[in-house]
Steps between C-alpha positions, in 0.01 A plus 500: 500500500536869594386606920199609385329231391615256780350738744189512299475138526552515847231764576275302273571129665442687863171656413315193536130414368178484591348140469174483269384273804480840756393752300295642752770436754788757437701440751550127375766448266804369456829721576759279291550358198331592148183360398508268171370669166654855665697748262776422653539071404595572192779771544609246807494178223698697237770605777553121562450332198771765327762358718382139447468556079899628550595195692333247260660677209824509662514221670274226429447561101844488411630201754223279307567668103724212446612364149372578146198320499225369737552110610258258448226377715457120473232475801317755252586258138441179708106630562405605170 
């Protein structure tokens, strides 16, 4: 991720919001954080989850891709 954009996300995650609640009320508002359903929850999910899809690929998928073919379940025959 290139300067730019972090320090758009920055800017955009200090700007704050204006609850629905205090409309008439400017000067209420929160100062932190990002509120849910903003433009920028999705950009912030596919930062994370791009790192996590790596690590399951990487990691997780291939310490469980074990043998030829799938084992059986007897809990799963026993209930049938």
């Amino acid at each position: 991720m290139d300067q730019s954009c972090v320090e758009l996300i920055r800017k955009m995650m200090r700007a704050g919001y204006v609850d629905i609640k205090s409309l008439n009320n400017r000067t209420v508002g929160s100062t932190e954080g990002v509120p849910q359903g903003s433009i920028l929850s999705p950009l912030l999910c596919n930062i994370y989850f791009n790192s996590f899809d790596h690590f399951v690929e990487d990691t997780i998928i291939t310490m469980m891709n074990k043998g030829d073919i799938r084992s059986e379940n007897l809990e799963y025959k026993r209930g049938r």
